[in-house]
C-alpha positions as CSV (number, residue, x, y, z in Angstrom):
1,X,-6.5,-7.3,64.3
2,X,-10.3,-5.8,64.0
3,X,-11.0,-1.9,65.0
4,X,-11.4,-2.8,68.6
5,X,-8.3,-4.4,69.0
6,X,-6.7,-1.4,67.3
7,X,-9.0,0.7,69.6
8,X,-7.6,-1.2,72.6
9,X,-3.9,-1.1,71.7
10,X,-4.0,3.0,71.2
11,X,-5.5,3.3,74.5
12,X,-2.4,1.4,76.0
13,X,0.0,3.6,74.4
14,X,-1.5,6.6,75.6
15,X,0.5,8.2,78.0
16,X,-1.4,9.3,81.8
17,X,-0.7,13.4,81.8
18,X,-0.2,13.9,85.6
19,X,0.3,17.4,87.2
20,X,2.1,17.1,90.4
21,X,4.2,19.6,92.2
22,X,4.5,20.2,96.7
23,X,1.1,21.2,98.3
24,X,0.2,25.2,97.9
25,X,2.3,25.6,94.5
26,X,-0.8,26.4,92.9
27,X,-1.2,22.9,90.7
28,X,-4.9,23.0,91.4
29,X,-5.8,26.1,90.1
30,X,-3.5,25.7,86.5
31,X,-5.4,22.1,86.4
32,X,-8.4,23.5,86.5
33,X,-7.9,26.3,83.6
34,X,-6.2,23.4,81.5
35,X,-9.2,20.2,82.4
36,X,-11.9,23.7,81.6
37,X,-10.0,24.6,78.5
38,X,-10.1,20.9,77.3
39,X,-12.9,19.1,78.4
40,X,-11.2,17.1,80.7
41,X,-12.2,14.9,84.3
42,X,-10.1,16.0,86.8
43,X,-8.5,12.5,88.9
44,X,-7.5,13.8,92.1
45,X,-4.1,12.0,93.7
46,X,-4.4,13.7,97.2
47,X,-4.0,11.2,100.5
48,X,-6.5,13.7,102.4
49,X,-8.7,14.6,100.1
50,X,-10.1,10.7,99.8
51,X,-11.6,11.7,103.5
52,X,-15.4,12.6,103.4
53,X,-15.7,15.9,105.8
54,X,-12.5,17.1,106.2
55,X,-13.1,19.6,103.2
56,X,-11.4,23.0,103.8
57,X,-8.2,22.3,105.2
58,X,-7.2,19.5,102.7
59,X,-7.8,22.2,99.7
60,X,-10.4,20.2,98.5
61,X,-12.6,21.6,95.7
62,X,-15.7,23.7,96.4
63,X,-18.7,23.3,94.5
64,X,-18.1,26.0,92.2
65,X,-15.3,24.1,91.1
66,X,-16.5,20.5,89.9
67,X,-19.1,22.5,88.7
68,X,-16.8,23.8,86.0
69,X,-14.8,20.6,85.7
70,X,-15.7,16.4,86.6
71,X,-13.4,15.6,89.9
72,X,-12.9,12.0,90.7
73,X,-11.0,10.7,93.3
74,X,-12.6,12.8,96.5
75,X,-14.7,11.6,99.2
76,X,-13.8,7.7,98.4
77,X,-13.7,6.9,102.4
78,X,-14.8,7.2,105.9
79,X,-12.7,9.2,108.3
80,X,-12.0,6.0,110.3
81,X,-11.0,3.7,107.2
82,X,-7.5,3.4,106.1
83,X,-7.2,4.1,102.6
84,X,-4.0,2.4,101.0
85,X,-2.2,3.5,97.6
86,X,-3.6,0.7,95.9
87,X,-7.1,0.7,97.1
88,X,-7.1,4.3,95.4
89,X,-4.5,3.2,92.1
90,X,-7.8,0.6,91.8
91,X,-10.2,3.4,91.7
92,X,-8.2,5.8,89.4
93,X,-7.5,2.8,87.2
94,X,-11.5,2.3,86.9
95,X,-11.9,6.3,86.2
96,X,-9.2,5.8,83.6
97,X,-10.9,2.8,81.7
98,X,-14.5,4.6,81.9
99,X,-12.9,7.9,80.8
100,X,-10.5,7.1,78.4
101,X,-6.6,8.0,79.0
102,X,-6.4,11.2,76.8
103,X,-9.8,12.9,78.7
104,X,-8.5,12.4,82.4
105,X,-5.6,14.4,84.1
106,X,-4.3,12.7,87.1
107,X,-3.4,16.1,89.4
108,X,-2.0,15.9,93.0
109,X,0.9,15.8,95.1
110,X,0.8,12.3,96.8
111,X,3.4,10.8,95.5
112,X,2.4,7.3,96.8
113,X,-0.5,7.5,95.1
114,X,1.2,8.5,91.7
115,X,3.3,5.7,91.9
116,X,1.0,3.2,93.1
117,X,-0.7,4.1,89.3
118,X,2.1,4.8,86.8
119,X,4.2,2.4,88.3
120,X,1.9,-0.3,89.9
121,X,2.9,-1.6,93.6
122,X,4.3,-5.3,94.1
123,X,2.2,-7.7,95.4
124,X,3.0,-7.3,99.4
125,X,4.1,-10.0,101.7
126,X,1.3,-11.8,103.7
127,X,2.5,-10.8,107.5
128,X,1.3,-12.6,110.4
129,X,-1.7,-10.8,112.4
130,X,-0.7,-10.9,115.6
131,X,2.3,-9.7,115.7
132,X,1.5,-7.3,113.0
133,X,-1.1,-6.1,115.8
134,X,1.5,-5.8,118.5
135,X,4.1,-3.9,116.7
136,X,0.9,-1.2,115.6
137,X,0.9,-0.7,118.9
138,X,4.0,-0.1,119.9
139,X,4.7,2.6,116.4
140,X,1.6,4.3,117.0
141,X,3.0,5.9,120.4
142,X,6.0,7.8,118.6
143,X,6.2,10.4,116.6
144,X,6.7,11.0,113.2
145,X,10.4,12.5,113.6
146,X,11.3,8.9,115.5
147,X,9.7,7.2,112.9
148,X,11.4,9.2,110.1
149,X,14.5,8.1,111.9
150,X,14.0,4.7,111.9
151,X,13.1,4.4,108.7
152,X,16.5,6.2,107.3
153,X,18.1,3.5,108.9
154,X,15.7,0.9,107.5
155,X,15.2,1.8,104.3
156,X,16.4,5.6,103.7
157,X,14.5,5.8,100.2
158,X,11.3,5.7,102.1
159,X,12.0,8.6,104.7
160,X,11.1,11.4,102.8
161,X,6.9,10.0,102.6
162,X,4.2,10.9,105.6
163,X,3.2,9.0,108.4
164,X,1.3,6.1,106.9
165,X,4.0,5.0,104.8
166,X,6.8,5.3,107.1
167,X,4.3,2.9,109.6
168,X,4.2,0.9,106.6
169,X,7.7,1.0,106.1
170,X,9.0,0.0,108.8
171,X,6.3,-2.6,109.4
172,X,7.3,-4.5,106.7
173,X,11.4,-4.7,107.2
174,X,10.3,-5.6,110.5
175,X,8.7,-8.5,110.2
176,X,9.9,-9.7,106.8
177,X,13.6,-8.8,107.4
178,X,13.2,-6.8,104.1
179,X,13.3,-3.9,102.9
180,X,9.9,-2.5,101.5
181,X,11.7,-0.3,98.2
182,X,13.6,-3.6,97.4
183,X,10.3,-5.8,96.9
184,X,9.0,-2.9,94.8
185,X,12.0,-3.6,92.5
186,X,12.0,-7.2,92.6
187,X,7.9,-7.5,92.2
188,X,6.6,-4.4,91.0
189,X,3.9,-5.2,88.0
190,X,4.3,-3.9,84.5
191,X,2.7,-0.3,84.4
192,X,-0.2,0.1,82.1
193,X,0.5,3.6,80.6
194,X,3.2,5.3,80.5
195,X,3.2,8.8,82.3
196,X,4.3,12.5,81.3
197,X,4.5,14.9,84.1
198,X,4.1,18.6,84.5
199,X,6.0,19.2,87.8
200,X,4.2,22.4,89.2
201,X,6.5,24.7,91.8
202,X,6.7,28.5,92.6
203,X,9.9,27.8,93.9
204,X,10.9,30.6,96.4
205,X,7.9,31.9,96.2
206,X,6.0,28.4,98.0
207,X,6.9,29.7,101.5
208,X,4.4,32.5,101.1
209,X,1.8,30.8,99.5
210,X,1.7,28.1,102.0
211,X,1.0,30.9,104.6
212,X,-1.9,32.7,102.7
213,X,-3.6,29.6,101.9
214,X,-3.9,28.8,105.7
215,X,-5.1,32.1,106.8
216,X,-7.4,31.5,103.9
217,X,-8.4,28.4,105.4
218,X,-8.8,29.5,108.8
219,X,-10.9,32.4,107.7
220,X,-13.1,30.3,105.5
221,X,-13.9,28.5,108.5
222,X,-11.3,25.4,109.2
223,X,-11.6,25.4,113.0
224,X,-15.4,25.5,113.0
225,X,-15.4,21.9,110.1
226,X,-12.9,20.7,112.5
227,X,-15.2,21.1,115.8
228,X,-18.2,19.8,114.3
229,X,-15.8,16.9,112.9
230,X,-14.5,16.0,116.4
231,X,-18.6,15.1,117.9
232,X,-18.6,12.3,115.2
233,X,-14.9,11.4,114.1
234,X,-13.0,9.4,116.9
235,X,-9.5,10.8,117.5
236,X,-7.5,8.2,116.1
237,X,-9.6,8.2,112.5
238,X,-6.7,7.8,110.6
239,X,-8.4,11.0,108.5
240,X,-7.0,12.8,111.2
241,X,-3.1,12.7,110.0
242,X,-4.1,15.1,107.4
243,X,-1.7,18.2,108.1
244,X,-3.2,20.4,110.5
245,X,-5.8,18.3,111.5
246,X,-4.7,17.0,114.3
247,X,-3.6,20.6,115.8
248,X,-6.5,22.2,115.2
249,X,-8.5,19.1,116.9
250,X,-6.1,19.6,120.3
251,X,-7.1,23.1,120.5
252,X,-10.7,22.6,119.8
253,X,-10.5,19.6,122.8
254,X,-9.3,22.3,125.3
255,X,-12.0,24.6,124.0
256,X,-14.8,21.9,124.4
257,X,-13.0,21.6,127.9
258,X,-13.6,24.9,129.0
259,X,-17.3,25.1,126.9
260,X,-16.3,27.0,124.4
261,X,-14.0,29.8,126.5
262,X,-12.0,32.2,125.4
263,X,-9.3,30.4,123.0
264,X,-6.2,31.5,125.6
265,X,-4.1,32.8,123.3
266,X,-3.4,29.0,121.6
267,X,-5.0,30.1,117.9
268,X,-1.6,32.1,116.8
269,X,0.6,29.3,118.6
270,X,-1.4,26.5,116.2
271,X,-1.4,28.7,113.3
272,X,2.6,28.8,113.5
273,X,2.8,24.8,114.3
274,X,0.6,24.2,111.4
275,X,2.7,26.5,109.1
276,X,6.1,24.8,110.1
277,X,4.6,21.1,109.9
278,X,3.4,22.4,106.3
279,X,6.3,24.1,104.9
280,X,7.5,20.7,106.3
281,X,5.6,18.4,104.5
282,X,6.0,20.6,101.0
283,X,9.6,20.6,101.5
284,X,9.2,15.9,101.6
285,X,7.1,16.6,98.7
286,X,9.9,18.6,96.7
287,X,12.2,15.4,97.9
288,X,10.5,13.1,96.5
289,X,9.8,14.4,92.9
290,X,13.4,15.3,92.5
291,X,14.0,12.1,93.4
292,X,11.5,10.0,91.6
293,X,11.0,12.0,88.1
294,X,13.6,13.0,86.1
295,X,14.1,12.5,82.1
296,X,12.1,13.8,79.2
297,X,9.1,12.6,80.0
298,X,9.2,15.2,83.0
299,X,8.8,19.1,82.4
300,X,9.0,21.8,85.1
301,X,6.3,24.6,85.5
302,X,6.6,27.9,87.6
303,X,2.6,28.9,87.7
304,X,3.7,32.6,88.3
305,X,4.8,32.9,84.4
306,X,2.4,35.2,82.6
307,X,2.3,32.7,80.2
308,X,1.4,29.3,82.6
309,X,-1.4,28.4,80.9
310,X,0.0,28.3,78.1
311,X,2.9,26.0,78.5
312,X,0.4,23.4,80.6
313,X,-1.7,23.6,77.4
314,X,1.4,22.7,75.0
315,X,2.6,20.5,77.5
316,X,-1.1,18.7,77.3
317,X,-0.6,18.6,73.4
318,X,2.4,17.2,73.5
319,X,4.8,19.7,73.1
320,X,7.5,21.9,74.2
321,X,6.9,24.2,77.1
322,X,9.8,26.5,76.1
């Protein structure tokens, strides 16, 4: 075997270092220290974040920030495209090989996407257009508690994942008469690297944060990027499922109605349905990782510890967090 064969066989045993944790725990912020400290390309893993324009209330990082550290993984698609897991596992994949394995850190909390990358995604079943077409249009018209619902009685490992996937879900046991988490099983490809995960959560503490970080948010000007979104975007841009999106676009619509009037009171009534469908969507987060990582290559962080950095930085080396 010559030196690039060697070369080639090192990088496959490299393990992907992936921070993950429920949105607002604070991941972001202890990536950031740890890619600064290191010299490391942050790969972003965030379902909302691929979207270009909708910038402050997916968290995405300011300028300040991939100043200080190379983000890839943001701004991949147009509002109106629909961006699968494996359209962005191929992109990450491509950062990874340019990169090299032990300079990237995979960081975000959609755990799709993770997957889709540490543990590659079957080849799906072909699935005829038409009526592929007509059942889209009959799933687009509820919501996502009755899709939730029908998918725990379709295929109950899937129920705890947003919108898209439970649409995908349920399209595919559908029309195949099979369920989507078996054919992962039965098909899935060999992953490339293995994966060591630093699982980032607050705990009790995530309640709170959620609700700063959207007043932060709101502040910083989220309605206002969401107005001047809604001139361009069309309403059913799938870029619009991002959490709080969509609520903040309804009220905007019944200010463009009145030109701009007073608000009517709706602002603190949106602000409380975006906090619920957030604390919401951390709380499917939480599900999921409990549910999908577990063993020794998994290690649990609390970001409030004096000493956070630290253990991310052992953790990064290799070693024990204790």
């Amino acid at each position: 075997m010559n030196s690039n064969d060697d070369l080639a066989g090192a990088e496959e045993r490299s393990a992907l270092r992936i921070v993950c944790g429920p949105t607002g725990a604070g991941k972001s912020a202890l990536a950031l220290a740890l890619a600064e400290r290191h010299g490391l390309t942050i790969l972003t893993a965030d379902s909302r974040q691929v979207y270009r324009g909708f910038d402050i209330g997916t968290a995405k990082p300011t300028a300040a920030e991939r100043s200080r550290v190379p983000h890839e993984g943001l701004d991949l698609a147009d509002p109106t495209e629909r961006f699968s897991a494996a359209a962005w596992a191929a992109h990450a994949t491509a950062v990874i090989e340019r990169v090299g394995v032990d300079r990237v850190l995979v960081v975000g909390g959609t755990g799709l996407y993770l997957r889709a990358l540490a543990q590659p995604l079957f080849a799906e079943p072909a699935l005829d257009t038409a009526r592929r077409a007509a059942l889209a249009a009959e799933l687009e018209s509820l919501d996502t508690g009755t899709l939730r619902r029908w998918v725990m009685h379709l295929d109950a490992s899937r129920a705890a994942l947003g919108r898209t996937q439970l649409l995908r879900a349920l399209e595919v046991a559908l029309l195949t008469g099979r369920r989507i988490s078996d054919l992962h099983r039965e098909a899935s490809r060999a992953p490339r690297w293995s994966a060591r995960w630093l699982v980032v959560d607050p705990r009790e503490q995530l309640h709170g944060r959620i609700e700063r970080r959207l007043d932060a948010m709101l502040a910083g000007g989220w309605l206002n990027e969401v107005r001047e979104l809604a001139r361009t975007v069309p309403a059913d841009a799938p870029a619009w499922n991002a959490c709080g999106y969509q609520t903040l676009r309804q009220l905007t619509d019944v200010a463009v109605r009145s030109r701009f009037a007073a608000w009517d009171g709706n602002l603190d009534e949106t602000r409380h349905a975006i906090l619920v469908s957030t604390r919401q969507y951390a709380k499917r987060q939480r599900t999921w990782f409990r549910h999908q990582l577990e063993g020794e290559a998994v290690t649990h962080i609390d970001p409030r510890s004096a000493d956070a950095l630290a253990q991310a930085d052992r953790w990064w080396q290799g070693g024990s967090t204790a």
